[in-house]
C-alpha positions as CSV (number, residue, x, y, z in Angstrom):
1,X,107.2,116.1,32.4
2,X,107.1,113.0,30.9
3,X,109.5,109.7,32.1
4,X,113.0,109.3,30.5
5,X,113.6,106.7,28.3
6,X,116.4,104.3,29.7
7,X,118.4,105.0,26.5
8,X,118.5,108.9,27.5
9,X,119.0,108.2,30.7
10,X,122.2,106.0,30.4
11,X,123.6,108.2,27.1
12,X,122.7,111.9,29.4
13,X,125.8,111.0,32.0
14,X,129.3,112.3,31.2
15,X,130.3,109.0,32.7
16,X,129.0,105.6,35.4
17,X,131.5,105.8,37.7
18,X,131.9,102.8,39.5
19,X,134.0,103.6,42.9
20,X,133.8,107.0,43.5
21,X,134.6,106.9,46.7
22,X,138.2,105.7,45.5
23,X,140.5,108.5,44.0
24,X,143.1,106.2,42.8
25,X,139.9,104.1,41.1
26,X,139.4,104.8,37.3
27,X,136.5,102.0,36.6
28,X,133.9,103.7,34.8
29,X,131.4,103.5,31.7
30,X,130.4,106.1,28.9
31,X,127.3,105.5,26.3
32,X,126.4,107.6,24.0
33,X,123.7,108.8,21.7
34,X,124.8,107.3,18.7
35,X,125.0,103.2,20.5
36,X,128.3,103.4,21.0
37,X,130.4,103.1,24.2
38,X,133.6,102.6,26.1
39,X,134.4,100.9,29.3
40,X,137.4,101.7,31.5
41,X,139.2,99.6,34.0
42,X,142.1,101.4,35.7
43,X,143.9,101.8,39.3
44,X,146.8,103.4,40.7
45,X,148.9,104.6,37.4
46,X,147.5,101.6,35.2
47,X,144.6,101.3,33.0
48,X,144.1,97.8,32.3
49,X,141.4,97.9,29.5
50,X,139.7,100.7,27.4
51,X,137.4,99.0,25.2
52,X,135.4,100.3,22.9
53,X,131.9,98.5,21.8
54,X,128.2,98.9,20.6
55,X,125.3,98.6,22.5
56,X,121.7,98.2,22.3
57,X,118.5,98.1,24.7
58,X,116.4,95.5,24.4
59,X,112.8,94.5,26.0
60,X,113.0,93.3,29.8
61,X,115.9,96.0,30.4
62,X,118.8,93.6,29.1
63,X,121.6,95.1,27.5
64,X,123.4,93.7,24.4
65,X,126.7,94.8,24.2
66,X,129.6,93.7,20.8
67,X,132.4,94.6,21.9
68,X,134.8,96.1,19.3
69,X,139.3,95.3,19.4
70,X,140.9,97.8,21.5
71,X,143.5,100.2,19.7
72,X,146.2,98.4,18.6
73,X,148.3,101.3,20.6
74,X,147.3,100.4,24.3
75,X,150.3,100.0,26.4
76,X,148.5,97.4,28.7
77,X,148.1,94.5,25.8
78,X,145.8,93.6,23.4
79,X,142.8,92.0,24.6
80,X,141.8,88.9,22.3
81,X,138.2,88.5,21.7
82,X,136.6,85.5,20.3
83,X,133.5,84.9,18.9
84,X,132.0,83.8,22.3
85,X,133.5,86.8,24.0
86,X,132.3,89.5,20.8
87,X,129.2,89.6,22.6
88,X,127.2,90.0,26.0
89,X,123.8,89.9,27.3
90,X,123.2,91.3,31.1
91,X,120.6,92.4,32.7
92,X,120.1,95.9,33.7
93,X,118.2,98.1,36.4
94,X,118.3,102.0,37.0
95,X,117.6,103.6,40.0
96,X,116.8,106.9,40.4
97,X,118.8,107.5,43.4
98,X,120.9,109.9,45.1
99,X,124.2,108.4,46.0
100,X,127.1,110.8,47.8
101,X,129.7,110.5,49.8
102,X,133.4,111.7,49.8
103,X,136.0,110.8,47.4
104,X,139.2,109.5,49.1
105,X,142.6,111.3,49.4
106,X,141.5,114.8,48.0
107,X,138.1,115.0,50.7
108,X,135.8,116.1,48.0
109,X,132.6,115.3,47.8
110,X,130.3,113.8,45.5
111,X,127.0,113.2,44.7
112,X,125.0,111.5,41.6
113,X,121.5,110.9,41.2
114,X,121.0,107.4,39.3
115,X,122.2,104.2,40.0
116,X,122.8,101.5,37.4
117,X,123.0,97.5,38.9
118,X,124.1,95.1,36.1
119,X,123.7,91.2,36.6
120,X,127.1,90.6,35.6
121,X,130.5,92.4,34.9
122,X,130.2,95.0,31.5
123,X,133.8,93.5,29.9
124,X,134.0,90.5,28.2
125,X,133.9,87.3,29.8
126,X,137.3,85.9,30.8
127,X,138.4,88.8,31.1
128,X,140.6,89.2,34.6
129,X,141.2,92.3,36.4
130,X,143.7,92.6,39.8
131,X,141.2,94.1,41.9
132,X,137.3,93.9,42.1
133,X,134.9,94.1,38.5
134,X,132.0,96.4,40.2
135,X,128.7,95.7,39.0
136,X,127.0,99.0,40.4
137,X,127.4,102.4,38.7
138,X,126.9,106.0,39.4
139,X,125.9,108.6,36.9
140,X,124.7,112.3,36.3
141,X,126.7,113.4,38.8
142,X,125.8,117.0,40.7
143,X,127.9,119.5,40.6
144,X,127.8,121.3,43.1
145,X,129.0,124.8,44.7
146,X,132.1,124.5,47.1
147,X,131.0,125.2,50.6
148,X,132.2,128.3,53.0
149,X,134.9,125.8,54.3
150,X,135.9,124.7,50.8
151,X,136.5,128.3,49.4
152,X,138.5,129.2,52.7
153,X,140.8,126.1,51.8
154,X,141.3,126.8,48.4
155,X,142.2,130.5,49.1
156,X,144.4,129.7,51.9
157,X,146.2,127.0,49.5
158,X,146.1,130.2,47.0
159,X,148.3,132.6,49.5
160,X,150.2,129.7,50.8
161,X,151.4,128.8,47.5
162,X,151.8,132.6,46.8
163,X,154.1,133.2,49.0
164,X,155.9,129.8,48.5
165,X,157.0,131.3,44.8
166,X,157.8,134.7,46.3
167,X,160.4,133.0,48.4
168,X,161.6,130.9,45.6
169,X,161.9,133.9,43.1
170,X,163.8,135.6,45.6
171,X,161.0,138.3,46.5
């Protein structure tokens, strides 16, 4: 089988997630096919940017991106881009990796299989964010089948909750 291009490889993955290890993290980056994108910057119950943009591969893996004005709609503010922060150059690298681990709160694990390292934060310059601007990525994540333990919890949280509306309906 022949390699994949970087271009499939970054606009195959539903999403990069950037922390997911971190359940209340929502920092992640979608491309797709057509050269568009959107980057996400949330935590807790706030997302602080959702900002759409073009992007485009060029030689030496660096990746242009022009970032577009965010809906006018977004509860969090508008972002103001000027003509030096309408446009980025970084440098890129994917790794074909696997990455897993176990996402916080909930116990569930993950696992993905590439890795993408940027040489600088994907938002626009100047742009501040309360906690940390990751620079690492995770994408096509496995999905995997719950193990023996897993399915036990679930089906015990099943009856539990069962019987939990029996008792409130009265039964």
């Amino acid at each position: 089988m022949p390699p994949l291009s970087d271009l499939n490889i970054l606009t195959t993955s539903h999403v990069w997630d950037a922390t997911p290890w971190d359940y209340s993290s929502l920092r992640f980056l979608q491309f797709r096919a057509d050269g568009t994108a959107e980057f996400t910057y949330g935590y807790g119950q706030t997302i602080y940017a959702k900002l759409p943009c073009r992007f485009e591969l060029l030689p030496s893996s660096v990746l242009r991106l022009l970032y577009s004005d965010p809906p006018a709609t977004q509860t969090f503010g508008r972002i103001a881009l000027t003509n030096q922060t309408r446009q980025k150059e970084i440098s890129y690298k994917l790794v074909e990796e696997d990455f897993s681990g176990v996402t916080s709160v909930v116990a569930r694990p993950f696992r993905y299989r590439w890795k993408l390292d940027l040489s600088d934060s994907p938002f626009p310059s100047g742009l501040q964010f309360p906690y940390d601007n990751p620079t690492t990525y995770y994408g096509h994540r496995v999905r995997e089948e719950p193990s023996p333990i897993e399915i036990a919890a679930l089906r015990a949280r099943e009856e539990f909750n069962r019987q939990r509306e029996g008792r409130a309906s009265g039964d």
